[in-house]
MARTORDO-949566 format. One record per residue: residue in one letter; x, y, z of N, C-alpha, C in turn. Coordinates in steps of 0.02 Angstrom, whole numbers, plus 50000, padded with zeros to 5 digits. Layout:
<nodes>
AXYZXYZXYZ ...
</nodes>
This chain:
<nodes>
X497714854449128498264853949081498224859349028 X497544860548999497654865948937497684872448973 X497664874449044497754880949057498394884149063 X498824875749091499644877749067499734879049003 X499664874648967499684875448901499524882648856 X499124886148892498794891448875499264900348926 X499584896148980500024902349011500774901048967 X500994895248954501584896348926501394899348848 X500754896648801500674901448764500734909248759 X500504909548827500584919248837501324920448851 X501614914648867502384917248860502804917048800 X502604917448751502824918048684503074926048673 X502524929548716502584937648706503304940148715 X503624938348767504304937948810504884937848726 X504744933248711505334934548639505214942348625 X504794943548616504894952148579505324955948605 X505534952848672505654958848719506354958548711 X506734953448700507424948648672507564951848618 X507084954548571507044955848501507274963248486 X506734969248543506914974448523507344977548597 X507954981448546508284986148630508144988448664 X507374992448633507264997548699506964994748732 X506464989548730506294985048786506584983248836 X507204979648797507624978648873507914984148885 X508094987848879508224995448910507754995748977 X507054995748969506524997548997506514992649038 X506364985149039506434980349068506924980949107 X507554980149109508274981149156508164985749229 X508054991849188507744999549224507184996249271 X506994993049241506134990349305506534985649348 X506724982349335507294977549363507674979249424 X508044984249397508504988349434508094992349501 X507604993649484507285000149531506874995749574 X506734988349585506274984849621506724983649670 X507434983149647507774984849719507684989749789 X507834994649753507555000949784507015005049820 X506405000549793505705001449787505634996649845 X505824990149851505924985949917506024990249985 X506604993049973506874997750031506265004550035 X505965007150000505735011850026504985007450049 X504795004150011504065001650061504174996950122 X504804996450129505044994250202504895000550262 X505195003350226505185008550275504485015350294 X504305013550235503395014850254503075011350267 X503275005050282502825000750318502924998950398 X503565002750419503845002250495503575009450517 X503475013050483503165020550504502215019850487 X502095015450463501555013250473501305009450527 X501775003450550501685000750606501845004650662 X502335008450681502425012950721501755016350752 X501625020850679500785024250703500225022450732 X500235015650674499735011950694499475009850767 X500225007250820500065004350879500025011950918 X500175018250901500155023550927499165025750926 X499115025050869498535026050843498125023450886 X498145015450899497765010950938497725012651016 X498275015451033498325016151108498195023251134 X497915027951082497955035151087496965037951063 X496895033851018496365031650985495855027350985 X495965022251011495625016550995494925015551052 X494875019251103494425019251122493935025351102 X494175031251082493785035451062493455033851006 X493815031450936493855031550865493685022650871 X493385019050883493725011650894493225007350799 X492715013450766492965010250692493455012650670 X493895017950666494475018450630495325017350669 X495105014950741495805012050781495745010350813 X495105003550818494904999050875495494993750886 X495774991550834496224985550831496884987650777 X497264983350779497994986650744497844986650668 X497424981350638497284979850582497014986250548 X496354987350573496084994450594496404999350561 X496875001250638497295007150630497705008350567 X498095001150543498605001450483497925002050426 X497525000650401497075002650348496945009350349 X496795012650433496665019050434497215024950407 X497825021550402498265025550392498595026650338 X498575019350318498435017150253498205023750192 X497375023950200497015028050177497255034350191 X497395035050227497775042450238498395043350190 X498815040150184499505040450158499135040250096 X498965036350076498425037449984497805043249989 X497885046250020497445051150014496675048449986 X496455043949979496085041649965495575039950016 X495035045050033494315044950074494915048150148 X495225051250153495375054250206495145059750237 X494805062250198494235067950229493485065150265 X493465058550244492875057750295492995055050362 X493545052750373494055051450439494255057450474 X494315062750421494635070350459493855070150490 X493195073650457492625075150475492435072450525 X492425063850546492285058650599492845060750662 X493325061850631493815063950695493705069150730 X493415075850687493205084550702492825083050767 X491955079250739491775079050747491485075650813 X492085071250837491985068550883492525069950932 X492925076250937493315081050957493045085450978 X492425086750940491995093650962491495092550999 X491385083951001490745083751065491125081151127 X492065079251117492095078551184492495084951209 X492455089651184492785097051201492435102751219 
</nodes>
């Protein structure tokens, strides 16, 4: 009971926002664009799945930690699209290109 008590307290903050214009200016604008933002991670997420089962069926026996299974593959690609640790996937990929070539 006091943890409700304690989230609708944190909703007290919310009046300010009632209070000053440019808030809701800003607020509306965030509002507005989650529309939009829907539609585009739709559609990076069907070009994700796309790859992914490409990935798996092209990949998955060579590479099978980074596209053994679909789950796999969409994390692998994942990381790729965020650029985040995608060079040690490039290196693992080189590398195991160059011992079957």
């Amino acid at each position: 009971f006091l943890r409700v008590l304690r989230v609708l307290r944190s909703l007290r903050s919310l009046r300010l926002v009632g209070q000053n214009q440019k808030l809701i200016v800003i607020m509306s604008t965030i509002a507005a664009s989650v529309v939009d933002m829907i539609g585009i991670i739709s559609i990076t997420f069907i070009f994700i799945f796309i790859f992914a089962v490409v990935g798996v069926v092209s990949f998955g026996e060579i590479m099978p930690d980074y596209f053994g299974n679909f789950f796999k593959a969409m994390l692998t690609l994942f990381i790729s699209l965020t650029q985040d640790g995608w060079a040690v996937i490039f290196y693992e990929m080189e590398t195991v290109y160059q011992r079957s070539g």
